[in-house]
N, C-alpha and C positions, 0 to 999 in steps of 0.2 A: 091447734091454731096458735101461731105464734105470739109474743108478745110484742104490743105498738113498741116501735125506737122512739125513743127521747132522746131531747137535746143532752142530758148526761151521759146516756149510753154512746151513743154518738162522739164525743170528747172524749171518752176512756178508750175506747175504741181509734180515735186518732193517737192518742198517747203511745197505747200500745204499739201501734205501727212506728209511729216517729221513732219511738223506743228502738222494735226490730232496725228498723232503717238506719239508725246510728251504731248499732250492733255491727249491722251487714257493712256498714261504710268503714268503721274501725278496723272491722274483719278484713276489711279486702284493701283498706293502705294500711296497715301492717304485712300484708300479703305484697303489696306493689312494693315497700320499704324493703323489705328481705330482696324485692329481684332485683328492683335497684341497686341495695349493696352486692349482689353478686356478680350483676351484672358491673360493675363499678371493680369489683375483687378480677373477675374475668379478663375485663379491659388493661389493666395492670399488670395482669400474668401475659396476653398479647403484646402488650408495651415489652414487657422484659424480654420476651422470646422473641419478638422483632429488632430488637437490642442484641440480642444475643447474631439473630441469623445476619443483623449490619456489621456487628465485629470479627465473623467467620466470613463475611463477606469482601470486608477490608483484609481480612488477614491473607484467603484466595488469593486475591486482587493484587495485595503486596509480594505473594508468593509469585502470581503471575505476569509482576513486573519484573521481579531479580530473574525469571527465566525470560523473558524479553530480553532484562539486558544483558544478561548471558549470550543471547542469540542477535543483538546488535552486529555485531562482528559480522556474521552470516549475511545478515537481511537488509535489505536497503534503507533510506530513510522514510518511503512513502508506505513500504510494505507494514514495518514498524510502527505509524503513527496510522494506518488503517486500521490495523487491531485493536490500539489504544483506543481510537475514536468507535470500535465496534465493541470493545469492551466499554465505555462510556455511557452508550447509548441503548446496551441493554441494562444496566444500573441503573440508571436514567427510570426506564420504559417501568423496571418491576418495583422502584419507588411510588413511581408516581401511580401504579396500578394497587399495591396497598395503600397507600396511600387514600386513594380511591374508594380502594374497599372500607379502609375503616371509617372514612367519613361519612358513606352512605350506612355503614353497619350505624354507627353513634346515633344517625336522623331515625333509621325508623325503629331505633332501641327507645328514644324520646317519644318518637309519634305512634308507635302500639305498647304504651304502659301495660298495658294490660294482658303483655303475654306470657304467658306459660313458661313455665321452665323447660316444657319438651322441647318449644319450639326454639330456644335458648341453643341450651344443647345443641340443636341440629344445626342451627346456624354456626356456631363454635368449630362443629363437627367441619363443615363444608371449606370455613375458612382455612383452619388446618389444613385440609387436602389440598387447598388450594396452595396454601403455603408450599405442604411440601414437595406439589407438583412443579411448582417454580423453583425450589433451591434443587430438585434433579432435574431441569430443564438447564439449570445455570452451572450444576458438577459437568452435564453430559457436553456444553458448549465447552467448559474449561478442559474437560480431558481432550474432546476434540480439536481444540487451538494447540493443547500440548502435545496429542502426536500429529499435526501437522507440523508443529514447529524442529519434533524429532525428524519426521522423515525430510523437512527441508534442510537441517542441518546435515542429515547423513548423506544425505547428497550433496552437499557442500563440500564435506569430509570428501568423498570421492571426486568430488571436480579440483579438488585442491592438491589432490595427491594425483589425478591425472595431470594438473597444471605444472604441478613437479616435475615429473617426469616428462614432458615436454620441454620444460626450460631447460633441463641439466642436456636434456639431448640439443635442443637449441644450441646452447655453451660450448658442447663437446662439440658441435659441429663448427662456429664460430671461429671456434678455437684453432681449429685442424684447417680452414680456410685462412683464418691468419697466418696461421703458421709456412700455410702452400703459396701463401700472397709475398711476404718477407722473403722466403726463400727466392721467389721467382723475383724480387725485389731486388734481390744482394744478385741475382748470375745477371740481370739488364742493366746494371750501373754503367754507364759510360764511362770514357778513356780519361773524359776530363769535368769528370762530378767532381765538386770540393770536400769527397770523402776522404781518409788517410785511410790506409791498411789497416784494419783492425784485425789480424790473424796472425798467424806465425811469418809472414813474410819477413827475412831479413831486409830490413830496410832501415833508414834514419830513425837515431835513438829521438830526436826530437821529432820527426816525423812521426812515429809512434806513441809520442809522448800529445803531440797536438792532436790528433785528431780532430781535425774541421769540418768536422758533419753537423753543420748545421742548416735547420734539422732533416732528420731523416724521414724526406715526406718519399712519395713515391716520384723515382727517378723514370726517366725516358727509356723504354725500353730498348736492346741493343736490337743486330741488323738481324739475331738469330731467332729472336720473338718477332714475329709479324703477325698482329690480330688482325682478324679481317675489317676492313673498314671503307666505307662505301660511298663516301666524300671526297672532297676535293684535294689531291696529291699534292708536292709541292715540284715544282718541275725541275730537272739536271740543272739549271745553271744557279737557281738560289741555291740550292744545296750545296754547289761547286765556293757561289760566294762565302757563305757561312763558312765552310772546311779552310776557306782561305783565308776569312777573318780570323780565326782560333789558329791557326795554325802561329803567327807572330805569338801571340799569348803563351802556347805551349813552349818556344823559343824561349820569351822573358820567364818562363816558369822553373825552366830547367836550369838558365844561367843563374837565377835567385839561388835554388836547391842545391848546386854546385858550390854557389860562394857558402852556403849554409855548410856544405860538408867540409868545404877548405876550413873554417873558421873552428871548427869543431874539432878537424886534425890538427890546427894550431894550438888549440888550447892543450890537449894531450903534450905536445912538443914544450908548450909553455910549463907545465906540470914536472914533466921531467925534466927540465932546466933546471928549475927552484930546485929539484930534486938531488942531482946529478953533477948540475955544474955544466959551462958551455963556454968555448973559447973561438968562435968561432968570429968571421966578420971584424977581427980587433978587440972585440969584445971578451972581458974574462967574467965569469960569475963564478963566486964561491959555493961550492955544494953543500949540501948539510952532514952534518952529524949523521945524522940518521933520522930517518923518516919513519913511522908508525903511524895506526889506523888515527892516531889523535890528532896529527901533524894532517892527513888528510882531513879530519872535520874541523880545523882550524883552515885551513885552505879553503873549504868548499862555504864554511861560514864569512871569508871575506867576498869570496863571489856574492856570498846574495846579499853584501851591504850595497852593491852596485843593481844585482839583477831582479831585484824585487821591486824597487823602485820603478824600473823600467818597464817591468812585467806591466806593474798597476800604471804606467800612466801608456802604454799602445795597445793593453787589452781592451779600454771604452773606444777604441779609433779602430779597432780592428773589428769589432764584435758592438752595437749599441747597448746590446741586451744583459753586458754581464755583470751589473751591477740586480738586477732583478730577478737574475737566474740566480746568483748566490745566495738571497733571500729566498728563492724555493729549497735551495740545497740547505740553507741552516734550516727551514720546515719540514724537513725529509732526512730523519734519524738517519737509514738505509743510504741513500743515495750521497750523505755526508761520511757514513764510514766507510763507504766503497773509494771515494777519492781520497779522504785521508789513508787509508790503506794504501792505495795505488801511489801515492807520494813518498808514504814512506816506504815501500820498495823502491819507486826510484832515485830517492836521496840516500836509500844503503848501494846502490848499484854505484852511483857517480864517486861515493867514498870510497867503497872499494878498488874503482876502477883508476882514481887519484892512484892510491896506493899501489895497485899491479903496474901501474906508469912509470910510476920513480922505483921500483923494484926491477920490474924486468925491462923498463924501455917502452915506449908510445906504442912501437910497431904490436911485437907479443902482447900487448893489452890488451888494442883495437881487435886484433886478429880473434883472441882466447873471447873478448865480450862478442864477438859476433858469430859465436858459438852458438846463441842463447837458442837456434829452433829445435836443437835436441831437448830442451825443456818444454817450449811453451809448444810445438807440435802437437804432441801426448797432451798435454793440459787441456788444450783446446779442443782435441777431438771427444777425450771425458767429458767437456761441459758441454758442446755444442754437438755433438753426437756427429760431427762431421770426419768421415773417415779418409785419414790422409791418403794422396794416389801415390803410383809408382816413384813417381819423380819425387815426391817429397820422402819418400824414404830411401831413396837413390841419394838426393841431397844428404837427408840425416846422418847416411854410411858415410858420405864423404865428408862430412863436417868431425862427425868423429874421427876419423882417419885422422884429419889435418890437427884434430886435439893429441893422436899420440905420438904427431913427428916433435910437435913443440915440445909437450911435455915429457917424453920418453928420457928418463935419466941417462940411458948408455948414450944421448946423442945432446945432450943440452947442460949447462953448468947452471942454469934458473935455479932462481931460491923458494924453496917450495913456499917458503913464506906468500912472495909474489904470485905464484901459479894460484896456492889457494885463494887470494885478494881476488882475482882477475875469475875464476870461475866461479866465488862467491858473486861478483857482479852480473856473470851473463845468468848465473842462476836465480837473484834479485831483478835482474829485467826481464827476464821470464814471467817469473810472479808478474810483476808490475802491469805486464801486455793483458796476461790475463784478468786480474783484476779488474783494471780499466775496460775489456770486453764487455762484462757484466752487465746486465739491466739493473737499473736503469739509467747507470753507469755513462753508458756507450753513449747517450740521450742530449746528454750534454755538451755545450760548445767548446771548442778547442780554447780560445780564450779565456772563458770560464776555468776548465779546468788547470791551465798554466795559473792564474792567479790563486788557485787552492793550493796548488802543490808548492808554486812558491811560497806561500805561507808557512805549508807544512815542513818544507826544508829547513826555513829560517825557526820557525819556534825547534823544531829539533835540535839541530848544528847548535844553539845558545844553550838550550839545557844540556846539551853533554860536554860543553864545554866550561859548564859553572858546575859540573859532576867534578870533571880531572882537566882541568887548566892546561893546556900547553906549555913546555916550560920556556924563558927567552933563550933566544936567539941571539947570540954576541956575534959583533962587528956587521961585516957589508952582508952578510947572509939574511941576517935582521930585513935591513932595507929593502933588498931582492925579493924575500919571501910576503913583504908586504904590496910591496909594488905589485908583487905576481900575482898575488890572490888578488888587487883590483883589478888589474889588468886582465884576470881569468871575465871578473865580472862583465867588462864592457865588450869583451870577446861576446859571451855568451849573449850578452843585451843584443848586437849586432846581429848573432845568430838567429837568436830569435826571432827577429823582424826580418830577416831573407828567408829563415825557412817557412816562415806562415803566408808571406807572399809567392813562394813557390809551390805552395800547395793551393792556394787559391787559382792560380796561372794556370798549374802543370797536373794537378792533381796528384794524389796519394801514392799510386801505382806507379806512374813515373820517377817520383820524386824518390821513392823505394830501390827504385834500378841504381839512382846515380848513388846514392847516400850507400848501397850495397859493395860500391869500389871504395870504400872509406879506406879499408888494412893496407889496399896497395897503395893507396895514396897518401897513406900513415909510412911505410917500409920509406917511398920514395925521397919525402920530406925528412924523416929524421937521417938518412943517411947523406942526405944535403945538409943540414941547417945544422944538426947537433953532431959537436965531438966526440962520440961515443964508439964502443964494438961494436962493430958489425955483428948481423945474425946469421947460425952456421946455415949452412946451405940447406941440411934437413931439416931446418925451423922455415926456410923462406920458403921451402916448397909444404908447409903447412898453412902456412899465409895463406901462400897463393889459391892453394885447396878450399881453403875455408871462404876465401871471397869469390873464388869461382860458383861456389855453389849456393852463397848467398843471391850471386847475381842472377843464377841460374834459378832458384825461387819465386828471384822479382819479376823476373822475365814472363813464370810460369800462370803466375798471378795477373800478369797486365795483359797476358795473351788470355785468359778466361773471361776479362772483363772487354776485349776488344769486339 
């Protein structure tokens, strides 16, 4: 039988307990303190590896911007900022879901103090997985934006090299249409378009030299082009009117072109006067000493004290545009060394041609410079791949022919000095025809290019004449040779202004045929006007050769364009 409890026993007995109790309570928050700190140690190694997976995240992320803007080029601007906003919004999503997770992890890390390390662990365990099912849920997104982005650019790559090869064939076809458009352009010119000859035709040196095409838009096709067209005709008697309107025009076109070649054969006549001497009409003039290539660039440099002037104030009256077009042309390296090119072949052709004048005579000058389509024939077919016909090589035989009645020594006393002057010119106006063909050369207005070239004469003729001076001139030869060289100039001023209104009138082709009788009209007048020998019979039947087959050219050229 037990022993009664007393109130002693009873108190030591609570002791004891209270005792155990503050044992077990020390025991178990020193227990809670330890998962606390690890719990606390844990949370800071997740901090860091969430640090860590946000810097691999950004580094991604910047890696799969520079391949964005790599692929800029490629991709549009909406496609581009979809992706961004799709890569945005999953960062976004896995922020704010860790986010998530660690804050509900924190609460009920606080609100079951009292858990276990296993269950620690396993919680640890889950979030890891979860981690790193989200950063290979965000490689497999990232590799998949990167070979979408590959196969869109590799098809980029191939629509761009098909795009290629569509254009170039575009181009090429473009091209060959332009090409078959011009060509079918240049054979429908009409009789009286304000083109000049731009090909081998022997025609007017100034005629050639203006070219008045401006511009070359497409012309009216001839009566040999009839497209079909399925409007209203125009009836027999307007047509009759118009033909009879133009017809007066064609008349003033030809008489202007006419005085333009009279004017041109008087300057030659006036040339070898100053040259030669003239006693004609009462009149005596004393000849020179002697005449050389410097005596001709002193000659041609007083012409342009008179004709550059003149150039520069009928070329804004003839032409509005060619103060605006010279400013394209000093903008266009190319199309400035083509005209100064083409000037100075024809300011060596006109020196030279000085010189074969007062050497052999006006007539053998005319005759020997209008040689020139044995040169530019060939040139022109080389650059424009245009194959001369029968008749142009028909011509060429006979142009050469009439070059060995004149020149042939057993039949001529010429100074070969002169002969070479005079074929050095038609082989400089050769050059010159050709040159001035050229693109984009040819583009240019007639007035336009008369104001370049007169420039380019005038700075020439001055520097070669502050190279080797001319020496003076003593007595009335002096006076003559001055007088002649203005007197050339207001010649040529004159000319100028008839032959640009006769190409405006009468058109290019036209104006070609009369300017083509130049050498008989040169033989006729110096054997009228100057005191001179006559040319032997075997020269005058070279003349005649050579202008028959110039005229025979122009003819053949205005009947192609008829």
């Amino acid at each position: 039988m037990s022993e009664p409890e007393t109130p002693a026993n009873n108190e030591d007995l609570l002791k004891s307990l209270d005792a155990d109790f503050q044992q077990l309570q020390q025991h178990f928050a020193a227990q809670l303190a330890q998962d606390i700190h690890y719990l606390e140690a844990e949370k800071a190694r997740l901090l860091s590896a969430i640090e860590q997976l946000r810097q691999r995240y950004e580094a991604l992320e910047a890696h799969y911007q520079e391949l964005q803007q790599r692929s800029d080029r490629a991709f549009s601007q909406q496609q581009a900022a979809q992706q961004q906003t799709w890569a945005k919004q999953l960062a976004r999503v896995m922020a704010k879901n860790l986010q998530e997770d660690l804050r509900s992890y924190v609460v009920r890390s606080a609100e079951q103090g009292l858990m276990v390390p296993s269950q620690a662990n396993e919680l640890l365990s889950s979030l890891d997985a979860t981690l790193s099912q989200t950063l290979q849920s965000l490689q497999q997104d990232l590799s998949s934006y990167q070979s979408a982005m590959a196969q869109q650019l590799t098809r980029m790559q191939a629509m761009e090299q098909r795009g290629e090869a569509i254009l170039e064939n575009l181009v090429t076809q473009l091209s060959q249409q332009l090409r078959d458009s011009q060509l079918k352009i240049h054979q429908a010119r009409i009789n009286n378009a304000p083109l000049v000859e731009t090909s081998d035709t022997a025609g007017s040196i100034l005629m050639e030299r203006s070219r008045a095409n401006e511009p070359q838009l497409p012309m009216a096709p001839s009566r040999r082009l009839e497209p079909p067209y399925g409007g209203q005709t125009l009836s027999g008697p307007r047509i009759a009117v118009r033909m009879s309107e133009e017809r007066p025009q064609r008349q003033k076109g030809l008489a202007f072109s006419a005085i333009a070649t009279l004017l041109w054969v008087l300057s030659l006549l006036l040339v070898a006067a100053i040259a030669q001497g003239s006693s004609r009409f009462g009149l005596r003039f004393e000849p020179l000493v002697s005449f050389s290539i410097w005596t001709a660039i002193a000659l041609v440099w007083l012409r342009m004290l008179v004709l550059v002037p003149a150039v520069c104030l009928l070329a804004p009256q003839l032409h509005r545009g060619v103060w605006s077009e010279l400013q394209q042309i000093r903008q266009s390296p190319q199309l400035a060394l083509q005209l100064a090119g083409s000037g100075f072949f024809l300011i060596c052709s006109e020196i030279f041609l000085y010189q074969a004048a007062a050497l052999l005579g006006p007539t053998l000058a005319a005759a020997l410079l209008f040689a020139y389509p044995i040169v530019s024939i060939p040139l022109i077919w080389s650059v424009s791949r245009e194959r001369p016909s029968l008749l142009r090589w028909v011509v060429m035989g006979a142009i050469a022919m009439g070059l060995v009645l004149i020149a042939r020594p057993g039949f001529t006393g010429a100074s070969p000095t002169g002969l070479g002057a005079a074929l050095l010119a038609a082989l400089a106006f050769a050059l010159y025809l050709v040159t001035l063909n050229l693109h984009p050369a040819r583009q240019s207005h007639a007035a336009t290019i008369s104001v370049v070239h007169a420039a380019v004469a005038a700075v020439l003729t001055s520097v070669l004449l502050l190279i080797r001076p001319v020496g003076l001139i003593a007595g009335m030869a002096a006076q003559f040779f001055l007088l002649g060289g203005l007197g050339l100039g207001c010649v040529a001023s004159l000319r100028y202004l008839c032959q640009q209104l006769g190409l405006r009138l009468a058109g290019g082709h036209r104006a070609a045929v009369v300017m083509a009788a130049a050498p008989l009209l040169t033989a006729g007048l110096a054997w009228l006007l100057l005191s001179q020998p006559s040319i032997q019979l075997i020269q005058g039947a070279g003349v005649v050769l050579i202008a028959i087959a110039g005229i025979a050219l122009s003819l053949d050229r205005l009947g192609k364009r008829a």
